[in-house]
Backbone as ProteinMPNN parsed JSONL, in Angstrom:
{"seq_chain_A": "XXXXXXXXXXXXXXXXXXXXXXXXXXXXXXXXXXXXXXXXXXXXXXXXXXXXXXXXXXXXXXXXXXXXXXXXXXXXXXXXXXXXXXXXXXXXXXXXXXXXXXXXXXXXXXXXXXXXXXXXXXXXXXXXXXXXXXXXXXXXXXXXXXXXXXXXXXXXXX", "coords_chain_A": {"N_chain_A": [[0.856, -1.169, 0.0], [1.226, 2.117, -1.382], [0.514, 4.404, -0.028], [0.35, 8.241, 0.497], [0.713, 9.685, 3.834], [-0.104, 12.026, 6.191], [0.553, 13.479, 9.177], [-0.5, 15.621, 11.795], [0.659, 16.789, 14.126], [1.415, 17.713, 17.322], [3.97, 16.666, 18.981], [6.443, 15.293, 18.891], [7.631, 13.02, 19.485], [4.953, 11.549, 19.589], [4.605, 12.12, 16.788], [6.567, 10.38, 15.315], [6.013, 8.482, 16.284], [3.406, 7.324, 15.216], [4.49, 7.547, 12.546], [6.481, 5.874, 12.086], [4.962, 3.13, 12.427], [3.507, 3.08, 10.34], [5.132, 3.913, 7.836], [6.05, 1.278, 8.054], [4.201, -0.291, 6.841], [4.264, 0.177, 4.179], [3.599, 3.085, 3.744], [3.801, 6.485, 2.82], [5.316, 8.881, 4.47], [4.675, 12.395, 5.752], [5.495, 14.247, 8.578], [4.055, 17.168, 10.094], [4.259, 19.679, 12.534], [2.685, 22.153, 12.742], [-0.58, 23.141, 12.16], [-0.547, 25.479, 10.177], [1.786, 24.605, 8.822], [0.762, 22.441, 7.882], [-0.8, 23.211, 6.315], [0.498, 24.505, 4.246], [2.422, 21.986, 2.75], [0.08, 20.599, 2.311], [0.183, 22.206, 0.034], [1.917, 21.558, -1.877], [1.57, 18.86, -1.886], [-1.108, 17.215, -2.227], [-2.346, 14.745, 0.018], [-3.033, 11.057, 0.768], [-4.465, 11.055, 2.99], [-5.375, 11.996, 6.305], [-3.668, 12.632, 9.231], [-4.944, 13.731, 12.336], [-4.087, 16.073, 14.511], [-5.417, 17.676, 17.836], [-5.518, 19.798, 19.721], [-2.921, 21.779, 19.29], [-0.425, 23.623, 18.483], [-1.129, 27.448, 17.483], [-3.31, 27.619, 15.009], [-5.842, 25.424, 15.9], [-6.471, 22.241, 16.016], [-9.854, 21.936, 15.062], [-9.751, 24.297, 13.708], [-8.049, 23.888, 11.551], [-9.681, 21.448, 10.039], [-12.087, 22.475, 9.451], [-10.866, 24.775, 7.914], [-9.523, 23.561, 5.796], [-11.789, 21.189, 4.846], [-13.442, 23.231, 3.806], [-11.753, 24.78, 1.886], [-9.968, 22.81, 1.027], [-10.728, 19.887, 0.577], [-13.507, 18.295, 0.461], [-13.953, 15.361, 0.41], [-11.481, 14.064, 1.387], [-9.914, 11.285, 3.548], [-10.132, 11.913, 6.802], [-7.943, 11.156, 9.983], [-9.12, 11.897, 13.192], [-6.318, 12.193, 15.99], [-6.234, 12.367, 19.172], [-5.779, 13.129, 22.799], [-8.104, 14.007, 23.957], [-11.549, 13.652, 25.264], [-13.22, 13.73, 25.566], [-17.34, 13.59, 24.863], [-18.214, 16.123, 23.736], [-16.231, 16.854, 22.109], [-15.632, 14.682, 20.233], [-17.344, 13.931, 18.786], [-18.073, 16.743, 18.172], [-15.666, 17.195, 16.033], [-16.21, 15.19, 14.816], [-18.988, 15.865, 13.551], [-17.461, 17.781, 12.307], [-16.408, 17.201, 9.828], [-14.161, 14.555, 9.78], [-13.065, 11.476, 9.773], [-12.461, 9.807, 11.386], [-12.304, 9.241, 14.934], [-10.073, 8.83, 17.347], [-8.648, 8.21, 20.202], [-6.122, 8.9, 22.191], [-4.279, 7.256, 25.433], [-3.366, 5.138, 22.244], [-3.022, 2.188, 20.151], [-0.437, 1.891, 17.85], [-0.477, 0.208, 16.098], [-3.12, -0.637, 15.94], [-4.128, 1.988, 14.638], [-2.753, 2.102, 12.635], [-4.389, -0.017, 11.16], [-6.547, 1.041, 10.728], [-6.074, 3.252, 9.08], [-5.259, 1.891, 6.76], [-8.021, 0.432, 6.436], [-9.526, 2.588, 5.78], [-8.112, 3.669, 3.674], [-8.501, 1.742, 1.681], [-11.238, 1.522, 1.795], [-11.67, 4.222, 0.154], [-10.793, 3.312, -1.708], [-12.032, 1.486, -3.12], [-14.199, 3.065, -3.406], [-13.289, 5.614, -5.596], [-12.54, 3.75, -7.562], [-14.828, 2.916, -8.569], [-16.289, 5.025, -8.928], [-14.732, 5.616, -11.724], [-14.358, 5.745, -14.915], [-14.492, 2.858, -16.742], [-13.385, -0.089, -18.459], [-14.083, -3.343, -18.936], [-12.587, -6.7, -20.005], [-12.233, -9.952, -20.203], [-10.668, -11.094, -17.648], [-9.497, -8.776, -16.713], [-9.885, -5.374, -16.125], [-9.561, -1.884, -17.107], [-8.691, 0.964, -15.722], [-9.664, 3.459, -16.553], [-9.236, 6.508, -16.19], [-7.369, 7.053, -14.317], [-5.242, 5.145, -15.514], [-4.619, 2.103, -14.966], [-4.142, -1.142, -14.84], [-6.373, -3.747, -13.939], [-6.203, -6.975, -12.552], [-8.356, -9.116, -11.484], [-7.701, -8.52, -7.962], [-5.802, -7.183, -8.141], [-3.786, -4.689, -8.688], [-2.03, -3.478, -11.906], [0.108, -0.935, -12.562], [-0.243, 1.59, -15.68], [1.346, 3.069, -18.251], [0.814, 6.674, -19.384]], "CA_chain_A": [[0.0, 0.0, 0.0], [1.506, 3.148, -0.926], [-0.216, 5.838, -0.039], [0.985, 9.148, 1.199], [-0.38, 10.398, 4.823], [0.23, 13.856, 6.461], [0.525, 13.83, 9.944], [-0.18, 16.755, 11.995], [1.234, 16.393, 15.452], [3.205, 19.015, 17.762], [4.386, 16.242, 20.076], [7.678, 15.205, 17.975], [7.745, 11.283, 19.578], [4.038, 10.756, 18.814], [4.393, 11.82, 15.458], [7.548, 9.518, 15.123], [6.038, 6.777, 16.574], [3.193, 6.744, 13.803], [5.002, 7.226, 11.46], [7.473, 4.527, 12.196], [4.649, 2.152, 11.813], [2.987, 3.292, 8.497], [6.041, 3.173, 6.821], [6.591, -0.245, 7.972], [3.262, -0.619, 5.895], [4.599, 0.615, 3.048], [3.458, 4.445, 3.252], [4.823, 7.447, 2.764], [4.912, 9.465, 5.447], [5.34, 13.148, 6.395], [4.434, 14.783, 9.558], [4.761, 18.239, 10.608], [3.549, 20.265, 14.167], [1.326, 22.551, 12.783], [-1.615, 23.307, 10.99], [-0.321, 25.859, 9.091], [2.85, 23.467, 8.155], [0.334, 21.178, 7.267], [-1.277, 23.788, 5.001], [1.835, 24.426, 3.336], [2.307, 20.988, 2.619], [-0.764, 20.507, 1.05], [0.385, 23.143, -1.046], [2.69, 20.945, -2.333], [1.004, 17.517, -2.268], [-1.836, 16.487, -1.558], [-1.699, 13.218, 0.648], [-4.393, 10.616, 0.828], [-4.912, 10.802, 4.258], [-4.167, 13.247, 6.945], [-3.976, 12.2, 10.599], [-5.237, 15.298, 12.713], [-4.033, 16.444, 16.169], [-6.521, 18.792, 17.953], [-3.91, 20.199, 20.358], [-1.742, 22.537, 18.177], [0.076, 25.751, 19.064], [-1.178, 28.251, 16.797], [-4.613, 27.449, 14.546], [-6.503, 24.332, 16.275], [-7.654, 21.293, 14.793], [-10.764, 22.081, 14.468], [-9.759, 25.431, 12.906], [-7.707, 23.328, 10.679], [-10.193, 20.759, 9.601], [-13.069, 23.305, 9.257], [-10.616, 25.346, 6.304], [-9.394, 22.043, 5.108], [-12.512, 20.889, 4.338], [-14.353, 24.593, 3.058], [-10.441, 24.989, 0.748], [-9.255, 21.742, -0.088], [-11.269, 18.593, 0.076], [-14.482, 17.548, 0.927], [-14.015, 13.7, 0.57], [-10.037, 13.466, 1.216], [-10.283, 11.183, 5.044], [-9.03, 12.773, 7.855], [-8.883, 10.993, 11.051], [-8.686, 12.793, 14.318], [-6.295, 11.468, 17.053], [-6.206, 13.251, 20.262], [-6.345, 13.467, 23.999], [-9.477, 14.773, 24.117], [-12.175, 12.162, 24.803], [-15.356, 14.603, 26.084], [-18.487, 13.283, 23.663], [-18.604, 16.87, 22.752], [-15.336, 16.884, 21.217], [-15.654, 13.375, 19.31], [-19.406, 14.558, 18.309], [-17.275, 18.394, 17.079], [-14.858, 16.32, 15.1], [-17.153, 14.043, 13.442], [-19.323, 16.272, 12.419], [-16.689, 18.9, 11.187], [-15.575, 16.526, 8.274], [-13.452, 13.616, 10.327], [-13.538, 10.179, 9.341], [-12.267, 9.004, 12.495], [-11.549, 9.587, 15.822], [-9.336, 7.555, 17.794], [-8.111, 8.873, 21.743], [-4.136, 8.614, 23.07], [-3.116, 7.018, 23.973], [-3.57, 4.326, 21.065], [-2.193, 1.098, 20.222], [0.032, 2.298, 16.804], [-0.834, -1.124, 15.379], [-4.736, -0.061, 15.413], [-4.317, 3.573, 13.962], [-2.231, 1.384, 10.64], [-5.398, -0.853, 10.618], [-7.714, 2.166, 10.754], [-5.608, 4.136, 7.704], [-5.516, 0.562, 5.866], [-9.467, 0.306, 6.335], [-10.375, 3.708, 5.188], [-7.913, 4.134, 2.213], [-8.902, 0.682, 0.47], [-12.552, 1.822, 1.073], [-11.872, 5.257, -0.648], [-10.299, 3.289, -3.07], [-13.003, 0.943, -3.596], [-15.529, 4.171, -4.364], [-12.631, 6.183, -5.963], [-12.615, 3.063, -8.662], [-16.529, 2.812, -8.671], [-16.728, 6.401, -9.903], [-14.164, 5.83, -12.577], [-14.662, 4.792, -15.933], [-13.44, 1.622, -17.097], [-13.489, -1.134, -19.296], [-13.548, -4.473, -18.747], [-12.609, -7.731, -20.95], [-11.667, -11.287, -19.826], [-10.296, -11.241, -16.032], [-8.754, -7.938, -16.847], [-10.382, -4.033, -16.269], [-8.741, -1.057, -17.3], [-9.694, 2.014, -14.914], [-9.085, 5.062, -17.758], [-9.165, 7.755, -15.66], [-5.599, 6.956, -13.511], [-4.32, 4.153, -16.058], [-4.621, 1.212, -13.845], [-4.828, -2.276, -15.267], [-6.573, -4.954, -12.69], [-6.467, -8.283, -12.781], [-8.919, -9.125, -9.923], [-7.838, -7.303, -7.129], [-4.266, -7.375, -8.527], [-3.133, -3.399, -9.673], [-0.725, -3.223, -12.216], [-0.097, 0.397, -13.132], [-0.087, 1.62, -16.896], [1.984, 4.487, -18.202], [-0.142, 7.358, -20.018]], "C_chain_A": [[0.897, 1.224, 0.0], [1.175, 4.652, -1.059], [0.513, 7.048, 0.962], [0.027, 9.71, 2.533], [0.541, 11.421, 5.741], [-0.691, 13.64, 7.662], [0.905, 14.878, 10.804], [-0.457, 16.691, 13.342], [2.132, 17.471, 16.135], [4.367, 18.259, 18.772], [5.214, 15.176, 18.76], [7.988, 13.069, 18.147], [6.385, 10.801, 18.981], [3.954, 10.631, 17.498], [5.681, 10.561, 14.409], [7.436, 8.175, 15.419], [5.329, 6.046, 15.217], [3.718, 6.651, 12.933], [5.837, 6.017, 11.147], [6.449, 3.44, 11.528], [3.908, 1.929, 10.294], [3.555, 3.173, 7.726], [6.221, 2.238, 6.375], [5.449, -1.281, 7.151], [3.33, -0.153, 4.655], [4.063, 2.331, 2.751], [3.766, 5.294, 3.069], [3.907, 8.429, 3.619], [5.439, 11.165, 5.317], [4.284, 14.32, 7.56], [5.674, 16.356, 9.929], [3.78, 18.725, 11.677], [2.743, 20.93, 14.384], [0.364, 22.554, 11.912], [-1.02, 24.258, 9.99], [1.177, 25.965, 8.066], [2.079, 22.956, 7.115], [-0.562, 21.843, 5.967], [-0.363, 24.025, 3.642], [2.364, 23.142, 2.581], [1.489, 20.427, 1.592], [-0.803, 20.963, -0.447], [1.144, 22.24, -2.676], [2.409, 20.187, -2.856], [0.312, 17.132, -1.492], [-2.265, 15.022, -1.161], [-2.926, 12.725, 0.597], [-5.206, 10.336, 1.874], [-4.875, 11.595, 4.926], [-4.563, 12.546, 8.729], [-3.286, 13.813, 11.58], [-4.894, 15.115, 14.28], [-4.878, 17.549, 16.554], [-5.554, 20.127, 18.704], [-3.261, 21.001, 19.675], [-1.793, 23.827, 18.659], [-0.524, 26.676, 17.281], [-2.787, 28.256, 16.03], [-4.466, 25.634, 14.72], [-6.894, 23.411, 15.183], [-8.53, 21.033, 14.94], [-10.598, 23.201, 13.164], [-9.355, 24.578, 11.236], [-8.695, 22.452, 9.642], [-11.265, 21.527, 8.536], [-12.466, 24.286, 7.935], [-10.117, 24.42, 5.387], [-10.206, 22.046, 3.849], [-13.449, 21.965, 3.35], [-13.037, 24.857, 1.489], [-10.115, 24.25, 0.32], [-10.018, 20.732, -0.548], [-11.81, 18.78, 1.019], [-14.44, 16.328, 1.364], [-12.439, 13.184, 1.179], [-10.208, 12.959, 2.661], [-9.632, 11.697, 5.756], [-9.62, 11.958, 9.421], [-7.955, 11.374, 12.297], [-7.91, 12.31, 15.462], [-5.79, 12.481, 18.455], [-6.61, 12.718, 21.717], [-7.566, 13.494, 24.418], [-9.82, 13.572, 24.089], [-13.536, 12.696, 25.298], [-16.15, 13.809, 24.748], [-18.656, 14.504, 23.024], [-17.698, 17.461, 21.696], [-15.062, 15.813, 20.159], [-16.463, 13.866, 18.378], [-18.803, 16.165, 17.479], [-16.75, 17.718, 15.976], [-15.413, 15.919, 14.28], [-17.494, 14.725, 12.901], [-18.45, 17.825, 11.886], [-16.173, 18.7, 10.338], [-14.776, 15.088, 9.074], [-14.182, 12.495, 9.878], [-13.753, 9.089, 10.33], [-12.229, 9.432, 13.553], [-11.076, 8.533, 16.788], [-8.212, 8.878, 18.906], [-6.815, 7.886, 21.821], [-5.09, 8.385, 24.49], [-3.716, 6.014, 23.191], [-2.708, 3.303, 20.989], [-1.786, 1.879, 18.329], [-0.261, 0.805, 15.405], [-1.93, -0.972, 14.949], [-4.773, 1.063, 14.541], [-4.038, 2.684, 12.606], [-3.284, 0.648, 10.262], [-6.14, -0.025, 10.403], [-7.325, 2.386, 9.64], [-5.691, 2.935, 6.892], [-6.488, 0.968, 5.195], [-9.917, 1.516, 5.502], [-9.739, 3.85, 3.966], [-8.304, 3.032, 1.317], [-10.491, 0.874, 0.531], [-12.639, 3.056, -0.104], [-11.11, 4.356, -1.837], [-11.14, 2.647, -3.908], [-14.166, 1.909, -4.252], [-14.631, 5.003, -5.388], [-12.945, 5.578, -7.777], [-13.778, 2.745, -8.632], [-17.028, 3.912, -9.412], [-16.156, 6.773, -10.751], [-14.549, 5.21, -13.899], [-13.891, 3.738, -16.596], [-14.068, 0.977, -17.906], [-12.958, -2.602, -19.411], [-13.279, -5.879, -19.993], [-11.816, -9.414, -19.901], [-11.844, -11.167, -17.773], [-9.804, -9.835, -15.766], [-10.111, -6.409, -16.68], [-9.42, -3.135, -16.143], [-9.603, -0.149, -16.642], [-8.912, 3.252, -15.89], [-8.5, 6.136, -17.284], [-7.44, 7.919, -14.691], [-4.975, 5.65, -14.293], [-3.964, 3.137, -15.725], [-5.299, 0.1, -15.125], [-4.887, -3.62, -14.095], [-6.581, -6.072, -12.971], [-7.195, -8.843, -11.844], [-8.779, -8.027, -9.354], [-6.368, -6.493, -7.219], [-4.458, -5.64, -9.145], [-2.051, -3.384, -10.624], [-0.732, -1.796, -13.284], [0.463, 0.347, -14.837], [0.458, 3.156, -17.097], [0.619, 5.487, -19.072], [-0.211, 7.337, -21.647]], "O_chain_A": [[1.394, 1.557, 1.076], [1.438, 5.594, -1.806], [1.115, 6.775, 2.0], [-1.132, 10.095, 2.377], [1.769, 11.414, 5.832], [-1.921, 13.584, 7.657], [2.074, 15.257, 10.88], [-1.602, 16.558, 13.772], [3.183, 17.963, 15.725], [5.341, 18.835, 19.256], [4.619, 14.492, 17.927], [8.352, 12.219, 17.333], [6.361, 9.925, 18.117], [3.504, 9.653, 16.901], [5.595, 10.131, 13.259], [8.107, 7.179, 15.153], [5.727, 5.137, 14.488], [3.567, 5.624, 12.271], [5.818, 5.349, 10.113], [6.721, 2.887, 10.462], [3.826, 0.992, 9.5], [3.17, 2.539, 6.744], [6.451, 1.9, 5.214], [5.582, -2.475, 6.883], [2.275, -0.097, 4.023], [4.142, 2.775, 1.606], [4.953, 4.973, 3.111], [2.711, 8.719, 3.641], [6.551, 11.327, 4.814], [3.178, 14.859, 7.505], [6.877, 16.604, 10.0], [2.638, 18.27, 11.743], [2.032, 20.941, 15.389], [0.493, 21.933, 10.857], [-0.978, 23.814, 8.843], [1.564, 26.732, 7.184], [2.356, 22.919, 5.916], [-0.916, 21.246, 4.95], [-0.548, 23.777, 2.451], [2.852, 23.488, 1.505], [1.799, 19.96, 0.496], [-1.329, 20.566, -1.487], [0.951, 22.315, -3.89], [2.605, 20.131, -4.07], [0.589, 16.743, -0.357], [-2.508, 14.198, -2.043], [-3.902, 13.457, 0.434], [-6.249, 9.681, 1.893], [-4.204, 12.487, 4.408], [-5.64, 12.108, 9.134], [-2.262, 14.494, 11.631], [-5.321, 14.251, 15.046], [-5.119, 18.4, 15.699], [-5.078, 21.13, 18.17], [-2.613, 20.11, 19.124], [-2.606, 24.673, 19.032], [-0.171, 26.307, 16.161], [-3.553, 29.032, 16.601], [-3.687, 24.835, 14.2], [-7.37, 23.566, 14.058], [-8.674, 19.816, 15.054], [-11.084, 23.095, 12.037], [-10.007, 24.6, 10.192], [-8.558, 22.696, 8.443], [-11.354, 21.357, 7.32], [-13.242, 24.602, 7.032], [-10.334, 24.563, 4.184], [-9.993, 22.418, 2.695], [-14.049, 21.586, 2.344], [-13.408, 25.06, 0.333], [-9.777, 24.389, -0.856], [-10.135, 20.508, -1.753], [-11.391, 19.188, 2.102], [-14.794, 16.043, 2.507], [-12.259, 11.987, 1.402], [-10.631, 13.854, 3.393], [-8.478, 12.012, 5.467], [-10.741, 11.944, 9.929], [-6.74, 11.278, 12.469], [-8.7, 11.849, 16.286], [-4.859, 13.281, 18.357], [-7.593, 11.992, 21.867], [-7.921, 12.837, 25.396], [-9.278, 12.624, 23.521], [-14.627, 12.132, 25.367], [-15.512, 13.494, 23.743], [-19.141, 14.462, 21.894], [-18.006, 18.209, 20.768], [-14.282, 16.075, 19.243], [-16.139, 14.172, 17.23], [-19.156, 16.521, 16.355], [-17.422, 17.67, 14.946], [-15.259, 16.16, 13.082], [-16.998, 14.899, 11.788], [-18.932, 18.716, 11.188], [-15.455, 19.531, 9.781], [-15.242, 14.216, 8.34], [-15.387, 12.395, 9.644], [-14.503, 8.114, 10.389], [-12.021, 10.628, 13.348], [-11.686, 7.478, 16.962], [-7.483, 9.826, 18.616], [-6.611, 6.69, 21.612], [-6.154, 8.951, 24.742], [-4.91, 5.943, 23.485], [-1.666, 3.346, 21.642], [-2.714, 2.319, 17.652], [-0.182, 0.745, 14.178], [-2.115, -1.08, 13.737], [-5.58, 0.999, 13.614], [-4.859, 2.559, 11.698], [-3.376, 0.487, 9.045], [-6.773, -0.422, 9.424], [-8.024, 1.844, 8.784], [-6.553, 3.156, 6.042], [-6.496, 1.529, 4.1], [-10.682, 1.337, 4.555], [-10.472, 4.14, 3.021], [-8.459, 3.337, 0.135], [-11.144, 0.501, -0.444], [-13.412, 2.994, -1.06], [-10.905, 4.92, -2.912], [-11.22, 2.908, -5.108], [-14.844, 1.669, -5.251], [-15.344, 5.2, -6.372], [-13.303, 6.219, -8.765], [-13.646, 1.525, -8.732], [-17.904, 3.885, -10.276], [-16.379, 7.923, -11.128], [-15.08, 4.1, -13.875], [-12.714, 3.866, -16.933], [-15.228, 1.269, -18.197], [-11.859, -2.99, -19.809], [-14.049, -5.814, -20.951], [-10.929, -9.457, -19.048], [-12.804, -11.17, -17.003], [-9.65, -9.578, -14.572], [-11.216, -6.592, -17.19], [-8.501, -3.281, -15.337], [-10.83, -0.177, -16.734], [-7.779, 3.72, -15.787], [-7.496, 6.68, -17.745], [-6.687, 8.89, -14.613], [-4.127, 5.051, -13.631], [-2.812, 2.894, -16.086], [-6.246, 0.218, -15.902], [-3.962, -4.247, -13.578], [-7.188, -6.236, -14.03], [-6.39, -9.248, -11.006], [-9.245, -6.93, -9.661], [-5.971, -5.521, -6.576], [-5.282, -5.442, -10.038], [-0.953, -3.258, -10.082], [-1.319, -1.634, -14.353], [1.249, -0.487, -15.286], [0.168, 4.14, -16.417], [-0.453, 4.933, -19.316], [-1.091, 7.965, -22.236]]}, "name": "protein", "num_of_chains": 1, "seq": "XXXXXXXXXXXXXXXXXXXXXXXXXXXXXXXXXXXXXXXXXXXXXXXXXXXXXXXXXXXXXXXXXXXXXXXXXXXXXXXXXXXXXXXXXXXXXXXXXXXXXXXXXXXXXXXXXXXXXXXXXXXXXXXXXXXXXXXXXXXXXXXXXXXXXXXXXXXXXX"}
């Protein structure tokens, strides 16, 4: 699996711990401390994931999520991990765009099953809303150049 995810963490071991293990799942990782790192960032490349700290010196993640979602992406998942564990901060989160939320501390083994779970579902609708063409055992997804064999990817140049 390699998908890129954009963690936004001010606490320098947690974001080192996830990351450690996402890699070790094949992802590409990069985490920075604040939100408006993590805007900058985006600037750059947008990742297929973003794992949100609420916590942050400077603009909050909510603040963050809330221009995120109004500036960049609607659908891109974002899931929230934090301290915080009030119902009215889970219940903020959710409904301010979050896919997830998931309270520290955390087992780092669960969070990689969580990002797993959610990017092979977005990938499952991603390739549902693409157009393709199938023949034999084989479908070609047009739109990103992807030839499947089953569940098998094997990418196609343009």
């Amino acid at each position: 699996m390699n998908s890129k995810i954009l963690i936004i963490e001010d606490v320098p071991e947690m974001a080192d711990l996830a990351a450690m293990y996402l890699k070790k799942s094949g992802m590409t990782v990069e985490a920075v401390a604040t939100a408006e790192e993590a805007l900058t960032a985006i600037d750059r490349q947008m990742p297929d994931l973003i794992i949100l700290d609420l916590n942050l010196p400077g603009m909050s993640g909510f603040e963050f999520l809330t221009k995120f979602r109004k500036d960049y992406s609607p659908s891109l998942p974002v899931i929230i991990v934090s301290a915080r564990d009030a119902d009215e901060d889970i219940i903020k989160g959710l409904d301010g765009g979050a896919d997830e939320f998931v309270t520290k501390p955390y087992s780092p083994k669960v969070l990689v099953a969580r990002v797993e779970a959610i990017i092979r579902r977005q990938a499952k609708v991603t390739a549902a809303a693409e157009a393709s063409y199938e023949f034999g055992p084989y479908t070609v997804l047009l739109n990103s150049c992807v030839l499947k064999k089953g569940p098998e990817k094997l990418p196609l140049s343009t």
